[in-house]
N, C-alpha and C positions, 0 to 999 in steps of 0.2 A: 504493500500500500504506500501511495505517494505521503513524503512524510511531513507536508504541511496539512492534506487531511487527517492525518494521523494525533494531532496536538488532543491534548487534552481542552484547549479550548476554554476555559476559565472564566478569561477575562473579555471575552465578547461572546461568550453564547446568553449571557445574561441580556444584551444590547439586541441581539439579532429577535430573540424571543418576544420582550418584552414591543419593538416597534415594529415588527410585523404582526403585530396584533395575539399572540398566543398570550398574552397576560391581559386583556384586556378588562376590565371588570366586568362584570355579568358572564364570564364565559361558565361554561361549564367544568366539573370538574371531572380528569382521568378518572377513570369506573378503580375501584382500590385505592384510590389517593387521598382520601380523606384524613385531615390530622387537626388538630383543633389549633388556632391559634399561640402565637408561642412569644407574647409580648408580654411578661410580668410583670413589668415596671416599665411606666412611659405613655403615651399616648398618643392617637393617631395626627401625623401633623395635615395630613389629606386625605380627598378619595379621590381616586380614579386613573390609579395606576402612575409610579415612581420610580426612579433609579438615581445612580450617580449624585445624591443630595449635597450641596456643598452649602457652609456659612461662610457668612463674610462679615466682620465690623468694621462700618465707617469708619475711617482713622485718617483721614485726608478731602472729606468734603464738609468742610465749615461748618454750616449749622448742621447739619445732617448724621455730625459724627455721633460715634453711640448707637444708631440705628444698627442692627443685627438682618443681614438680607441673606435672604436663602433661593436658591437654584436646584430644579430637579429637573431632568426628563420624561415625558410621559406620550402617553399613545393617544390621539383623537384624531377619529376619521379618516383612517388612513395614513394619516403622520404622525414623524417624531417631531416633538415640540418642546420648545423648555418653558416651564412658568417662574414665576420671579415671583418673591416675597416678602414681608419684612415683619420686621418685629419693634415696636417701640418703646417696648418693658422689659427688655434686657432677657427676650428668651421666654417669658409667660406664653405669648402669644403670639401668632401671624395670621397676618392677613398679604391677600393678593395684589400685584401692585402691578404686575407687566407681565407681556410671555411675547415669545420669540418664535415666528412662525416662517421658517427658515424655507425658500422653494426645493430648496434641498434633498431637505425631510419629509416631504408629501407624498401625496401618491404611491406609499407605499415604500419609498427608498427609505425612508429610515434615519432617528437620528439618534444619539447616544455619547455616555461616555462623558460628559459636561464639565466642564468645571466655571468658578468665576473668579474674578479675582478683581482688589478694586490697584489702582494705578498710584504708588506713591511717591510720587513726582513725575512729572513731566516728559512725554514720549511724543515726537515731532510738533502734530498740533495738539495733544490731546495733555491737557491739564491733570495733575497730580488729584486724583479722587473719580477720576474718570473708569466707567466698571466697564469690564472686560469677558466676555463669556464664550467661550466657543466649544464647542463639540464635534464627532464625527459624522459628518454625513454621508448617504448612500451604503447602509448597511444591512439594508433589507434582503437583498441581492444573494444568491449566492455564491461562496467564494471565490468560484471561478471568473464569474462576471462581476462580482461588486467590482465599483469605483466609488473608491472611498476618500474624501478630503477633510482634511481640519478646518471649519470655517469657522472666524473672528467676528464677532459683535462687539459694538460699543454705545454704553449710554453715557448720555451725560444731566442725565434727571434721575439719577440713585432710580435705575430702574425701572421706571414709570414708560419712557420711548426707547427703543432702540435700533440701530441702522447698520447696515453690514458694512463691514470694515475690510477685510479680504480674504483668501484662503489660506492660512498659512504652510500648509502642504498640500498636495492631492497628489493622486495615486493612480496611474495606468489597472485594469483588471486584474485581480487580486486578494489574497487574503486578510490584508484590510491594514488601515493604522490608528490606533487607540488613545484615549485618555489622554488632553494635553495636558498642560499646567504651565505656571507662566511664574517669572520674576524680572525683574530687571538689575542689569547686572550693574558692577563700579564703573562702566565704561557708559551708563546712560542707558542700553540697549534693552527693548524689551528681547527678552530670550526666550523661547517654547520647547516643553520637552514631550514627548510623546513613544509610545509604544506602539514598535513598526514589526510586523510582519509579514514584510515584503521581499526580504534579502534570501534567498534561497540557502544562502550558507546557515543560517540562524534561523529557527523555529518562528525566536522573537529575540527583537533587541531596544535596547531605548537609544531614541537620536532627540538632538538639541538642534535649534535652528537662533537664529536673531533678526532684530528689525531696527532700525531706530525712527519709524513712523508707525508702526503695525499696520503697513501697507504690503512694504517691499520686505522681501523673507531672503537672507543669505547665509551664508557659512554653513550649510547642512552638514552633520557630520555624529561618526556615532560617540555618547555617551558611556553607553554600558554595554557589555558581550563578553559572551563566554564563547571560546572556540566548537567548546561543545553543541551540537546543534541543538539538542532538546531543552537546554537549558533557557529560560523564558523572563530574564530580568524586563521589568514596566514596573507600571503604575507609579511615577515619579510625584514626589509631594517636597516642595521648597518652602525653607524660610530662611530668616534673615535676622542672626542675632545681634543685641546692643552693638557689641565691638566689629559687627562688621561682615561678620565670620554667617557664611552662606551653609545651610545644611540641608542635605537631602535625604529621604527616604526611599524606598522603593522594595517591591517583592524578589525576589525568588525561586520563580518554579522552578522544580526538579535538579536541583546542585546539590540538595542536599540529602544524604540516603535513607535518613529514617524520617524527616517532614518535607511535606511536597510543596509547599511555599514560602520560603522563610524569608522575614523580614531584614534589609542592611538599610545600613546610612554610612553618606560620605562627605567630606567639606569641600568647600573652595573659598578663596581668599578676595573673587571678583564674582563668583554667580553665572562665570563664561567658564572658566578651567579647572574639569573636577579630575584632571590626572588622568593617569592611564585607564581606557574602558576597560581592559579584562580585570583590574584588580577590584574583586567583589565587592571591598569596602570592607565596615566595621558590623558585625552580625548583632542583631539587638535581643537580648535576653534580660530576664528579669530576676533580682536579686533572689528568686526563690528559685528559679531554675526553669520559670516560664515564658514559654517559645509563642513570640505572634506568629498568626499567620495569616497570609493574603491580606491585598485589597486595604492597606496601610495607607494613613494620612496623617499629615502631623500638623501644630498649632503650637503658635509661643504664647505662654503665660509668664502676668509678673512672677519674679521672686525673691529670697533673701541670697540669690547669686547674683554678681552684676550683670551677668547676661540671662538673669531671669531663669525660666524652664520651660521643657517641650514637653508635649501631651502628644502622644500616640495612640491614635486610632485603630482597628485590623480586626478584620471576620472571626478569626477562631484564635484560641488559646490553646497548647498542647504544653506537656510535659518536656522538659530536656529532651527526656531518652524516648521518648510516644506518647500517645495513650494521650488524653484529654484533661486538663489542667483541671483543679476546681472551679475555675473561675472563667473559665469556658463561656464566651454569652455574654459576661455580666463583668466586664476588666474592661479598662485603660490601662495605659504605661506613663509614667513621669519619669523625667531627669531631672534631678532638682542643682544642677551643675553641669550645662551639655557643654562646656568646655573640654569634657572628657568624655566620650562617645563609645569608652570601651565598657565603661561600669556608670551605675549608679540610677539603674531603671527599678522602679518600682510598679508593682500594682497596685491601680484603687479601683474601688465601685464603680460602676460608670453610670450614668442618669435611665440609658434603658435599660433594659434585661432582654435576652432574647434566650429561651428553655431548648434545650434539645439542638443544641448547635451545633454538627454536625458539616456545615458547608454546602453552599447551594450557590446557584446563579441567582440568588434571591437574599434568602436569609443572610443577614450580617453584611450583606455585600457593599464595602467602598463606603464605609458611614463619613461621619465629619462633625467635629469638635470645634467649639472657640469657647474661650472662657469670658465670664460676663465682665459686667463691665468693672467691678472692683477687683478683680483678678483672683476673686477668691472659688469660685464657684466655675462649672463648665455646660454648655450647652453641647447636647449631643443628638444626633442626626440617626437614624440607622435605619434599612429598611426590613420587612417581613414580609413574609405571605398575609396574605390580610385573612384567610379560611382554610384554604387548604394547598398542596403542592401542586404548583399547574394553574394556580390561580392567581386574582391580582396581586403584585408585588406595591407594596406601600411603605413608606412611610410613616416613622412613628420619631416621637421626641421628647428628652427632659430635660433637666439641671440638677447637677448636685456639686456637692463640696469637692474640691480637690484635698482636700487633706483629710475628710471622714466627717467633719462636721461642720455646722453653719456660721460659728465664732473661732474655728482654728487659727485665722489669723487676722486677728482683731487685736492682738494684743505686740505685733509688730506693727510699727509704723513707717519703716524704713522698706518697703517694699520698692520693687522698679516699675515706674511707671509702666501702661502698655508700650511698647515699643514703636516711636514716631521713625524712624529709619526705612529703609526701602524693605519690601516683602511684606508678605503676610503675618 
């Protein structure tokens, strides 16, 4: 068997499913598939079908800062769509504010994979606070025939209008390319990274691009790879600490012999040059010996370190050596010191629960964190089956404490602001 059909597929059978209409809500459910609900904590943030949820807090549009905006894709009529949302109580609540109805994504082609990001400072004409969304389109198709591109949105009403701004890749017929995400580097440039599955030597690898208008797209070139061809580094997630110092995350597939997606992170000093692609990076484990896995994103919070701390996201928790962590579903990761990437990851609670976590093109898939706006507390994103497996995939969401309770840090006042510097 040809060995791009051959992929486990992960990280876009969720995309292909959900916006060709097999998640639709109302559908029916596979005859034996029936499973009850698996939200224990949290609440539904929508209905009518969800994926790739991302937050964002203002932190660069004047009066607007503070607002918490959220991005998800979802299926109507035929197309992949994203809606926009916001929240003006720090995470209680969202309401609808905009969606993005991409020619792209109609008719069936498909869109997915989303992220957003807001602009913090200035990229040709586009002012520092200016949001940024873009997704894959043309992923209905399949693989043999998709043509698949990254295409960039920008608003400049926190949401409310938005207007297509350009492709930032597209792709000849093929097995597609995924998941962007965005920062802007020391040199000014916004930079895009994305998970391509186009190179025949490589199952999957991640490639970075840059712009310095988010018109014109150059320096293509790859990121992350392994010589190995099965092996499947993506889903890249960037920020950007106090001193400067750019860090990235990303998955995993298949490098490692007893977990099939493990979590790394790696730095760079400009947000353009993360060293050489085949060196894996720093593998992220947790002071008890618990292993993320998949579908990982990260978020900077204050803290009592000058460069603050990072809050990691990821579908499942396992044990070091296998086997399913306790906290399985129902974990975050901190570093309470990411000046050091080799140690010092903890788990906490995290605001939803999801029972029975197991791994799906659904369940747990690509959640997303920011912490509220006193840094003490975390809003978190995660999707589920909303009834059963084979049905709508949703959206659910809470808040809770980063340190276990709701005065843990109330009695430091020396905390680091949120971080006004470039990134997320």
């Amino acid at each position: 068997m040809n060995g791009k059909k051959a992929r486990a597929g992960a990280a876009t059978a969720l995309s292909v499913l959900l916006l060709t209409g097999w998640y639709q809500a109302g559908a029916e459910p596979p005859a034996g598939d029936m499973t009850p609900m698996d939200i224990s904590k949290g609440e539904m943030f929508r209905q009518g079908g969800s994926s790739y949820p991302r937050l964002v807090r203002l932190e660069n549009s004047g009066t607007a800062n503070g607002r918490v905006m959220a991005s998800m894709t979802t299926y109507v009529d035929n197309a992949g769509r994203a809606v926009i949302y916001e929240s003006t109580d720090d995470g209680k609540s969202f309401q609808p504010v905009g969606e993005i109805r991409d020619p792209a994504g109609e008719d069936t082609k498909g869109m997915c994979c989303s992220t957003l990001y807001e602009l913090p400072r200035q990229v040709g004409d586009m002012p520092a606070g200016t949001l940024l969304w873009a997704g894959t389109a043309g992923v209905g198709a399949d693989e043999e025939t998709r043509t698949s591109s990254v295409r960039l949105w920008r608003s400049d009403d926190q949401g409310r209008t938005w207007s297509y701004l350009s492709d930032v890749v597209s792709k000849p017929p093929g097995p597609g390319i995924w998941e962007p995400e965005f920062t802007v580097s020391e040199q000014g440039d916004l930079v895009a990274f994305y998970s391509d599955d186009m190179d025949p030597n490589h199952d999957q690898k991640m490639v970075q691009i840059r712009s310095k208008d988010g018109i014109t797209w150059t320096d293509e070139r790859d990121a992350i790879k392994q010589d190995e061809f099965r092996v499947r580094p993506g889903m890249a997630g960037v920020r950007q600490l106090p001193d400067g110092t750019y860090v990235m995350t990303y998955e995993m597939c298949n490098f490692d012999p007893v977990h099939t997606c493990t979590v790394w992170m790696r730095e760079s000093e400009d947000g353009w040059d993360w060293g050489d692609p085949r060196d894996p990076g720093t593998e992220i484990v947790s002071d008890t010996g618990g292993q993320p896995l998949g579908t990982p994103t990260i978020t900077w919070a204050p803290g009592d370190d000058p460069n603050g701390r990072l809050v990691l996201a990821y579908q499942m928790l396992a044990g070091d050596e296998g086997g399913w962590a306790p906290g399985n579903g129902k974990t975050l990761m901190v570093n309470d010191h990411p000046s050091d990437l080799s140690s010092g990851w903890r788990e906490i609670d995290a605001p939803v629960h999801i029972e029975h976590n197991q791994g799906s093109t659904c369940r747990g898939f690509s959640p997303s964190v920011v912490p509220t706006e006193d840094g003490e507390s975390l809003i978190h994103v995660v999707t589920d089956f909303e009834k059963y497996i084979g049905g709508p995939c949703e959206a659910y969401f809470g808040t809770g404490a980063i340190d276990g309770s709701g005065d843990a840090a109330t009695t430091n006042t020396e905390r680091t602001p949120l971080d006004p510097r470039p990134g997320r």
